[in-house]
C-alpha positions as CSV (number, residue, x, y, z in Angstrom):
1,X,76.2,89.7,36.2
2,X,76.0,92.3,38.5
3,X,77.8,96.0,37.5
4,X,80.5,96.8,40.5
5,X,79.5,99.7,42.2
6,X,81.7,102.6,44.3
7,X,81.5,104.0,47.2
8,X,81.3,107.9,47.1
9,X,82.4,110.7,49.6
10,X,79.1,112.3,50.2
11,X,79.8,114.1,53.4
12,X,80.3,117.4,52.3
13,X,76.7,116.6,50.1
14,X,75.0,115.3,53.1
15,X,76.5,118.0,55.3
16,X,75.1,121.1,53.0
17,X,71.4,118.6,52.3
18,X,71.4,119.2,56.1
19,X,71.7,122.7,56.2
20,X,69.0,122.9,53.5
21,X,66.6,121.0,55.1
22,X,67.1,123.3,58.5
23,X,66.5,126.2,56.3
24,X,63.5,125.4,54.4
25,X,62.0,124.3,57.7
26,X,62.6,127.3,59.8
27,X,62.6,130.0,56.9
28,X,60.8,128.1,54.0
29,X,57.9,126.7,55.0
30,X,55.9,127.8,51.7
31,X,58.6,125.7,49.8
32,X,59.2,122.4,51.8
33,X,58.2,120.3,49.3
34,X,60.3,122.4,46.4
35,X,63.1,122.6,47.6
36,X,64.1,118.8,47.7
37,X,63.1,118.6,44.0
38,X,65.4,121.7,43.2
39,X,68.0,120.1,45.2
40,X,67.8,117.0,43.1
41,X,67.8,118.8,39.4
42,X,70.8,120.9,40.7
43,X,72.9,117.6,41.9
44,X,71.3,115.9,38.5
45,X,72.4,118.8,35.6
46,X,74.9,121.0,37.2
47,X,78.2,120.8,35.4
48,X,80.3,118.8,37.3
49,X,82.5,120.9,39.8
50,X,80.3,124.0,39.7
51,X,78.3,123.7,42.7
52,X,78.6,126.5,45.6
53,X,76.9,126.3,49.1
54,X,77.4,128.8,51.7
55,X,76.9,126.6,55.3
56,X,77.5,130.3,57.2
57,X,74.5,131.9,55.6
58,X,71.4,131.4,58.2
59,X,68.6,132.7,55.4
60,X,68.1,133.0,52.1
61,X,70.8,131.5,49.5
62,X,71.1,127.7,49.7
63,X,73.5,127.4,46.6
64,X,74.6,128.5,43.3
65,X,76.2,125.9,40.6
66,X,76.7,126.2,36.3
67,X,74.4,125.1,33.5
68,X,76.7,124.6,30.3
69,X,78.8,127.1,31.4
70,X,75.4,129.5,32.9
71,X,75.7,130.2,36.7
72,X,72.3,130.6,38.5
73,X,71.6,130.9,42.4
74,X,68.7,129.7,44.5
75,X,67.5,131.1,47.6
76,X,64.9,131.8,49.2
77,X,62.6,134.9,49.0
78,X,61.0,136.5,51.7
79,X,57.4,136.2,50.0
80,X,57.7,131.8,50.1
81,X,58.7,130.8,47.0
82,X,62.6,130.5,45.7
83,X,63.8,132.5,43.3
84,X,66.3,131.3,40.7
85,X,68.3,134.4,39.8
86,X,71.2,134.7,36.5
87,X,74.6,134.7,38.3
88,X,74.7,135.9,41.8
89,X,71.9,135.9,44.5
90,X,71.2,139.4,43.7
91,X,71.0,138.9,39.7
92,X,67.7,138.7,37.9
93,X,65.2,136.4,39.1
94,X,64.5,134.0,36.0
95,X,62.1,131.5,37.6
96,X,60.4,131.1,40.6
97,X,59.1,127.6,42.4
98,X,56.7,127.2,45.6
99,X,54.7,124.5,46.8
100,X,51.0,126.0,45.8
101,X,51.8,125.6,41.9
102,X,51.5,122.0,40.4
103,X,54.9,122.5,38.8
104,X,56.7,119.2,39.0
105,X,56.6,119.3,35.3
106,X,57.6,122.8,35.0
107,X,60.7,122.3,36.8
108,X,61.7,119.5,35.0
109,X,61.0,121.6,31.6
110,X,63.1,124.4,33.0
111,X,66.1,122.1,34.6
112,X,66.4,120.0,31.1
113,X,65.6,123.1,28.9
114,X,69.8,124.4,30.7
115,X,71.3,121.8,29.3
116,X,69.5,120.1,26.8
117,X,69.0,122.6,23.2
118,X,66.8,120.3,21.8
119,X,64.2,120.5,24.7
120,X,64.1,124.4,24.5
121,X,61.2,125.7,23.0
C-alpha cells in the first residue's frame, strides 16, 4: 500500500531557486554546475528553520542557513568559484567549490562531515 503523501508550500523555495539560478547565470558562470548541488546539500542538512536568502542582493551572497547549530554563508566570489565562509558573508572562507574540480565527492564529504561526527576525519 501506497504511503500518503503532502503537499508542501514551496513558493518562497522556488521563488529564492529562481533568484539563484539568475545569479549564477549572469554572475556565476564558472560555477553553474555547483551551485545546484550546493543548493541541494543546503535544503538536505541545514537545521530545519535556519535558512536565510537575501532576494534584494543582485551579486554575491545567495544564502546563509545552520549546521548543528554552525552558521555558514555561500556566495559567490569574484574570482568564479563560491566561497563557504564561518558565520556571515564576510567571515572566513572555509571551503571553496567551482565547476573545474571533480568535487562531487568532496562536497558530499564536507556537507555530511557538518552534521554527521562519525563521518569527520
Amino acid at each position: 500500500m501506497p504511503t500518503a503523501q503532502r503537499a508542501i508550500d514551496t513558493g518562497h523555495l522556488t521563488a529564492w531557486a529562481t533568484m539563484v539560478r539568475r545569479n549564477v547565470n549572469h554572475h556565476g558562470k564558472h560555477v553553474r554546475a555547483t551551485v545546484p548541488k550546493i543548493v541541494g546539500f543546503v535544503l538536505l542538512y541545514h537545521d530545519q528553520g535556519t535558512l536565510q536568502v537575501s532576494a534584494g542582493e543582485k551579486f554575491s551572497s545567495f544564502g546563509s542557513a545552520e549546521f548543528r547549530g554552525k552558521r555558514l554563508a555561500f556566495c559567490y566570489s569574484h574570482k568564479g568559484r563560491v566561497d563557504v565562509r564561518a558565520g556571515t558573508f564576510r567571515g572566513e572562507v572555509i571551503e571553496q567549490f567551482d565547476d573545474h574540480n571533480k568535487n562531487d565527492m568532496r562536497m558530499l564529504r564536507f556537507f555530511r562531515g557538518l552534521v554527521d561526527i562519525h563521518d569527520q576525519g
